[in-house]
C-alpha positions as CSV (number, residue, x, y, z in Angstrom):
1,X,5.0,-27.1,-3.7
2,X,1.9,-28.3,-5.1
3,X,0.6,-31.6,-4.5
4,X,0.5,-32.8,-7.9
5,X,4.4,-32.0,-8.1
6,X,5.1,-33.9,-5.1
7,X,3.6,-36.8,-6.5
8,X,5.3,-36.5,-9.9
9,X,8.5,-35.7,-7.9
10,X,9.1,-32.9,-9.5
11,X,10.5,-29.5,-8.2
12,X,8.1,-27.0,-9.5
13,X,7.0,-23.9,-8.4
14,X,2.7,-23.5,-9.5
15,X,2.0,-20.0,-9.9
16,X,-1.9,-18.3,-11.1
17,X,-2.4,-14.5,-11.7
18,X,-6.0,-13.6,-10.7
19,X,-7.9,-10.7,-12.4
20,X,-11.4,-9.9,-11.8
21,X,-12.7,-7.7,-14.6
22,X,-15.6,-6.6,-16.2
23,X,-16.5,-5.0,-19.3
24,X,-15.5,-1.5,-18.7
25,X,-11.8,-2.6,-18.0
26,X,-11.5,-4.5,-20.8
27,X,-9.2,-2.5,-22.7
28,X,-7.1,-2.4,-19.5
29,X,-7.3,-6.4,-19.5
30,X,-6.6,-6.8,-22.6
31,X,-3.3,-4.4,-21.9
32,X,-2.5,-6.9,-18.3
33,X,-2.8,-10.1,-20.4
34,X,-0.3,-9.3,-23.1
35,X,1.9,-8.3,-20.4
36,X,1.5,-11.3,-18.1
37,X,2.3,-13.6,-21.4
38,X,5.0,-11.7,-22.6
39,X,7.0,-11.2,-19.3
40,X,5.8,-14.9,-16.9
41,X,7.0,-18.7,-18.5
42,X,4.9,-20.9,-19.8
43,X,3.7,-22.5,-16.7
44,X,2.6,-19.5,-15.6
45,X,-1.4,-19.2,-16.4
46,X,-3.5,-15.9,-16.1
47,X,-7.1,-16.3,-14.9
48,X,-9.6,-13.4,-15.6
49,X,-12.7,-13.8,-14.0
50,X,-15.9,-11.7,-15.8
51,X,-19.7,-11.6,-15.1
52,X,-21.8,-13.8,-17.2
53,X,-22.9,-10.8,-19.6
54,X,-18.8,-10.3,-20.2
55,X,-18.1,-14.1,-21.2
56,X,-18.0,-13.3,-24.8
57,X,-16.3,-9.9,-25.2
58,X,-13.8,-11.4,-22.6
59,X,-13.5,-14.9,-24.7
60,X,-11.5,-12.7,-27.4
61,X,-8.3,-13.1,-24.3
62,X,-8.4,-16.8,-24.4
63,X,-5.7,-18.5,-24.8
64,X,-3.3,-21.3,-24.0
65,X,-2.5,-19.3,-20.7
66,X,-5.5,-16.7,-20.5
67,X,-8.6,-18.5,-19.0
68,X,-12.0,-16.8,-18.8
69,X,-13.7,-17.9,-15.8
70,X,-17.3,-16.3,-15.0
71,X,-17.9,-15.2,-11.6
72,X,-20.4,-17.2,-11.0
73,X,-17.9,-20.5,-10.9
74,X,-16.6,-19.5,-7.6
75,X,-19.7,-17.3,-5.7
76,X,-22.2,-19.5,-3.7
77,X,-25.5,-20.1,-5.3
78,X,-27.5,-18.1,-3.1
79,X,-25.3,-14.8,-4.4
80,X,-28.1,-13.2,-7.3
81,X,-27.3,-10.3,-8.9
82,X,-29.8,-7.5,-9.2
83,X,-31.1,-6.5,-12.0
84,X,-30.2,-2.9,-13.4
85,X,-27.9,-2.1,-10.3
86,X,-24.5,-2.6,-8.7
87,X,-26.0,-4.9,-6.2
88,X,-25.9,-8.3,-5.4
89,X,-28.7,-10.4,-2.8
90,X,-27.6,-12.8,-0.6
91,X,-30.7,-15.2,0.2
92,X,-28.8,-16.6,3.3
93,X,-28.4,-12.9,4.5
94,X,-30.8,-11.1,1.8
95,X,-30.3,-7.2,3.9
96,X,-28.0,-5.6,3.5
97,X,-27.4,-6.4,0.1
98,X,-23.7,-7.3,-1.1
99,X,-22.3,-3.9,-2.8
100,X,-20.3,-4.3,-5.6
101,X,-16.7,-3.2,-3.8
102,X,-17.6,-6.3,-1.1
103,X,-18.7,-8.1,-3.9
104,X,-15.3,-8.2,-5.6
105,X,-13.1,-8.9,-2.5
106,X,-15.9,-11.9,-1.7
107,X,-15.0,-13.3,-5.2
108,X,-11.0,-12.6,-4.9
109,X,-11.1,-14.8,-1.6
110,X,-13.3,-17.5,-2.9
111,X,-11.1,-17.5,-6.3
112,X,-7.7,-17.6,-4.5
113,X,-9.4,-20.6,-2.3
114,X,-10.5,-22.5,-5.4
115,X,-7.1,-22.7,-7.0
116,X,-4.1,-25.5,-5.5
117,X,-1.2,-23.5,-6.9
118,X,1.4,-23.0,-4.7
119,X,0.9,-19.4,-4.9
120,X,-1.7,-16.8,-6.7
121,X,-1.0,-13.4,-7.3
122,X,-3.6,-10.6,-7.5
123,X,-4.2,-8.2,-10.2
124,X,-6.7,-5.9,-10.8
125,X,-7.0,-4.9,-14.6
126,X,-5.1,-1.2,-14.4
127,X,-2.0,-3.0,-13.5
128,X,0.5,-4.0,-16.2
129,X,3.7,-6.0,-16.0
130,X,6.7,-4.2,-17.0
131,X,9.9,-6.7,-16.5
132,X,10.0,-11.0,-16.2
133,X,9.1,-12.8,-13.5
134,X,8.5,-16.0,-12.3
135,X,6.8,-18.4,-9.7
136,X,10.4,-17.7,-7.5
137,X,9.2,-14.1,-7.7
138,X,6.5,-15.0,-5.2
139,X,7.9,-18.1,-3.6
140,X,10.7,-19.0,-1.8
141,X,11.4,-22.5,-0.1
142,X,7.5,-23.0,-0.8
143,X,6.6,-19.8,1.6
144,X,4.7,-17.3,-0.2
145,X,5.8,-13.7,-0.5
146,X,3.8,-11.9,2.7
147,X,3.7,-7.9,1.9
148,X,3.7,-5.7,5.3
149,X,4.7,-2.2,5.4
150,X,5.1,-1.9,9.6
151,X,3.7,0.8,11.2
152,X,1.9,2.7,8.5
153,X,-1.7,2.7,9.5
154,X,-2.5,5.4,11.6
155,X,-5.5,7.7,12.6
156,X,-4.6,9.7,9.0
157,X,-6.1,6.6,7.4
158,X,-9.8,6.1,9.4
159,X,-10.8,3.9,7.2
160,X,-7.8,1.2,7.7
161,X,-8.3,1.4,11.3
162,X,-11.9,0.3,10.5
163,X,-10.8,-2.2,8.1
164,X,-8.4,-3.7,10.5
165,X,-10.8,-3.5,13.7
166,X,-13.5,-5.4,11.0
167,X,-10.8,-8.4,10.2
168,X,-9.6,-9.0,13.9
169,X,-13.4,-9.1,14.7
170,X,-14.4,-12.0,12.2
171,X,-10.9,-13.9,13.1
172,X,-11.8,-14.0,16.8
173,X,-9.4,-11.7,17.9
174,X,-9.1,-9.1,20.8
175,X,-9.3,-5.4,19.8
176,X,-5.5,-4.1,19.2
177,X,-3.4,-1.7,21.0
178,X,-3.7,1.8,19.8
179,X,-2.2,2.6,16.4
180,X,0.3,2.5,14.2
181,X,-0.3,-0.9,12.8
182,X,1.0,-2.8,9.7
183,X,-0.3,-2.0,6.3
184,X,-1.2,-5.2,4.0
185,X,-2.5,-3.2,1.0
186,X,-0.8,-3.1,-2.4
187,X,-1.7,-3.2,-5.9
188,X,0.1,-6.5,-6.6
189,X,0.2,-9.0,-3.9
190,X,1.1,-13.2,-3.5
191,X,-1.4,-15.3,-1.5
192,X,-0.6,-18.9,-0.3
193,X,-3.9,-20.6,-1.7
194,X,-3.7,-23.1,1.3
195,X,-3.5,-20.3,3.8
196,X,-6.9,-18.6,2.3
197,X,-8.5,-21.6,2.6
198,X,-7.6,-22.4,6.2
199,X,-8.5,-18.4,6.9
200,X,-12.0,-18.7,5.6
201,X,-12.5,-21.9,7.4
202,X,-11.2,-19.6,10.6
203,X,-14.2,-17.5,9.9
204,X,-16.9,-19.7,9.6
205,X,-16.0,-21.7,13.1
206,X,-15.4,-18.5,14.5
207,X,-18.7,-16.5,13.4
208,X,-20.6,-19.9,13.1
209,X,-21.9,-18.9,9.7
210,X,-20.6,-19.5,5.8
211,X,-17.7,-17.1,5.9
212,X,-19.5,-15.5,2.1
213,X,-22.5,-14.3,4.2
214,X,-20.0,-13.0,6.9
215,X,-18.3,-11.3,4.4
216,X,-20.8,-9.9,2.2
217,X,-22.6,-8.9,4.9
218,X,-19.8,-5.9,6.0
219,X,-20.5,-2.3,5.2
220,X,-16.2,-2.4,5.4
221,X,-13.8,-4.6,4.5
222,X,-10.4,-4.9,3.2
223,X,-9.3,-8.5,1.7
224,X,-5.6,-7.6,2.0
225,X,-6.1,-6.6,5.5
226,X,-8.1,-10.0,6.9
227,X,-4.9,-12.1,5.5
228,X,-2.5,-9.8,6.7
229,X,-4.0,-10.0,10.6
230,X,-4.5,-13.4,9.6
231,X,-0.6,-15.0,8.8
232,X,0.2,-12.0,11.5
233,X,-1.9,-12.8,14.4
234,X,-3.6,-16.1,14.4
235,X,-0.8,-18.3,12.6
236,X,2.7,-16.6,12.1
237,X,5.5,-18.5,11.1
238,X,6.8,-19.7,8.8
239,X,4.0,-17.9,6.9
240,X,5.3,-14.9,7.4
241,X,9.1,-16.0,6.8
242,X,9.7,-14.3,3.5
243,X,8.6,-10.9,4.2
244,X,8.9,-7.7,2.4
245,X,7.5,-4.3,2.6
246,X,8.3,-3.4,-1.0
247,X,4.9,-4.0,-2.9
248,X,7.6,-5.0,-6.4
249,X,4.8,-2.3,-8.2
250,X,5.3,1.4,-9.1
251,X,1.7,2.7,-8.1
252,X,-0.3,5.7,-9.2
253,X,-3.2,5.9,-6.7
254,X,-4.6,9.5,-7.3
255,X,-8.1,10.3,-9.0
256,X,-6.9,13.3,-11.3
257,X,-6.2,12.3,-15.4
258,X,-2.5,11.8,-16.2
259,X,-1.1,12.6,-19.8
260,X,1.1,11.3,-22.0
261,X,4.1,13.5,-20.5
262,X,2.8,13.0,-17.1
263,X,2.2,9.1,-17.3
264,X,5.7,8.9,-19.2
265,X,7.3,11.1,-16.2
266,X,5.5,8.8,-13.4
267,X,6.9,5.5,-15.3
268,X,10.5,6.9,-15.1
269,X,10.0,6.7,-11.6
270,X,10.0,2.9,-11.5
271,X,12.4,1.3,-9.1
272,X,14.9,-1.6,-10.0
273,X,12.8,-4.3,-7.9
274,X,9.3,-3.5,-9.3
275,X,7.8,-5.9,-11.9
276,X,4.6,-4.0,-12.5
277,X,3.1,-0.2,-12.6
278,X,0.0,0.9,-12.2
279,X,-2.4,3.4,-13.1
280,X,-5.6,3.5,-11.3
281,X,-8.7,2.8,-13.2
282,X,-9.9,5.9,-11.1
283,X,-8.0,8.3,-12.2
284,X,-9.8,8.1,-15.6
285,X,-6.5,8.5,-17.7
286,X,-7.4,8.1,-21.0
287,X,-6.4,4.7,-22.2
288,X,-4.4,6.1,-25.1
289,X,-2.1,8.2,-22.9
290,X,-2.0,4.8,-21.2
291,X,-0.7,2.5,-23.8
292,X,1.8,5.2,-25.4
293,X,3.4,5.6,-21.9
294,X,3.8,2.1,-21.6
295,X,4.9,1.3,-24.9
296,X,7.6,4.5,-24.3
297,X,8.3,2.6,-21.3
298,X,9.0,-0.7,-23.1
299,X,10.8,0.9,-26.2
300,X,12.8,2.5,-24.1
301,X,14.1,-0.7,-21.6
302,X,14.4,-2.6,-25.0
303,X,17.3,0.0,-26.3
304,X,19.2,0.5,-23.3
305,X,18.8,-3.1,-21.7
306,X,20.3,-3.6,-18.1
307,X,21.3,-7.1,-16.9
308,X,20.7,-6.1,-13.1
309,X,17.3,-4.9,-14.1
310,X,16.1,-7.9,-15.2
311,X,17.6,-10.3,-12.9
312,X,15.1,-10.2,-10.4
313,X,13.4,-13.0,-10.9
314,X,12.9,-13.5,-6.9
315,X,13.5,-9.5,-6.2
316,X,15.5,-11.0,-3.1
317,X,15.9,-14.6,-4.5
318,X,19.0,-13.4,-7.0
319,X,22.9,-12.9,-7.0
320,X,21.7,-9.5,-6.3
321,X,19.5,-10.3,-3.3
322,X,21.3,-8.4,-0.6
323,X,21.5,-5.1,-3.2
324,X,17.5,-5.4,-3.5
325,X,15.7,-3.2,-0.9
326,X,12.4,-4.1,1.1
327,X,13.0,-8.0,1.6
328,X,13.6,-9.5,4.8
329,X,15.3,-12.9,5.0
330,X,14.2,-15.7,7.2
């Protein structure tokens, strides 16, 4: 529960949705936002953070519940972009230079600190919410959803084992046993906005530096991981109490073009518990094939509506909790 409600006495759940963006995703943004407004309540706010050169195309989102927030609100000062390039100087650490892909997870963990809601969830732009959901969704008896998948990671993925060697390095911890080990990575994941904040404080007393420079300073990286390792190994329960290794989002990961019939056939694949799809940004399906699968998708729920589909406002929370795969109860 959020401060502010325990002082007002009130029993309310806070919940933010978090999308970085930038201009070439804006037609996918645009997509997420009408989806987060049509399927979240009113306290529910959607934050899309932009660079400074997107403020005004972006400003077209705002709204009662859209914010536009400029990157620059939540890096540290001594973060500069370079001109012309995908690049970003850190003048506390100026080599190597902050890539863009570090860049973003830097600014996801920085946002995610700045906000007190009791819980933020994580979009990226490609995502797009299919069914209603709420702050209950995410939260339950004010611990935050915690996505693991157990034993996934393996020597097939090398570059998770990197990414998880990197994050038990700049928490302090001893190398792990060999693998399998959890996977933390999803396309739509909960943070606890309190935890993030205690993490990055972890990092800097650990490494003895601001945990940005730590952090923009790694060749690779995973956000998703560092938390994960994080609630896992250095601060377990009840943080990890209200655990599930379904990710609530049918995900299309693959780099090859989708169309219409193909997007339409990978939508009908969408499981009862899922909230959101996705179609990677990557796979460079057109955004027309996008938005006529989706609207299929939607014109279709809205003829044949089914009460047990759209009861899952805590996918785990419901009537229909112990029916709903992938969520572990504390």
């Amino acid at each position: 529960m959020s401060d502010a409600s325990k002082l007002k006495g009130v029993n309310m759940t806070r919940l933010a949705v978090i999308t970085p963006s930038y201009e070439p995703d804006f037609g996918l943004c645009e997509d997420l936002s009408r989806s987060v407004l049509e399927n979240s309540p009113e306290t529910v706010h959607h934050h899309i953070i932009v660079p400074r050169r997107d403020l005004e195309l972006f400003a077209r989102l705002a709204g009662p519940r859209t914010h536009i927030r400029c990157e620059a609100d939540f890096l540290p000062s001594s973060f500069v972009p370079v001109p012309f390039s995908k690049f970003t100087v850190n003048f506390r650490r100026p080599f190597p230079p902050v890539r863009g892909w570090i860049l973003q997870q830097v600014l996801k963990l920085a946002a995610a600190a700045a906000f007190h809601d009791d819980a933020v969830v994580l979009v990226d732009s490609d995502i797009e919410f299919i069914r209603p959901f709420t702050p209950e969704t995410f939260v339950r008896q004010e611990v935050v959803r915690f996505y693991r998948k157990p034993n996934a990671d393996d020597e097939r993925l090398p570059r998770h084992m990197i990414w998880h060697r990197v994050a038990r390095t700049l928490l302090g911890l001893p190398p792990a046993g060999p693998p399998p080990y959890p996977n933390y990575i999803s396309s739509l994941l909960a943070w606890d906005p309190a935890i993030v904040r205690r993490m990055l404080s972890h990092i800097s007393h650990i490494t003895g530096r601001p945990w940005p420079t730590v952090v923009g300073a790694q060749l690779h990286f995973s956000e998703w991981t560092l938390y994960g390792e994080y609630v896992d190994h250095v601060i377990g329960a009840p943080a990890d109490s209200f655990c599930s290794d379904h990710s609530l989002c049918h995900a299309y990961w693959d780099e090859v073009p989708l169309n219409v019939e193909d997007a339409a056939e990978f939508l009908s694949g969408v499981q009862f518990a899922d909230v959101a799809a996705m179609i990677s940004a990557k796979s460079r399906t057109p955004l027309a094939v996008r938005r006529a699968a989706f609207a299929g998708y939607r014109a279709a729920q809205a003829a044949q509506p089914d009460p047990e589909l759209f009861d899952l406002g805590a996918a785990g929370l419901s009537a229909h909790s112990q029916s709903i795969p992938g969520t572990t109860n504390p």
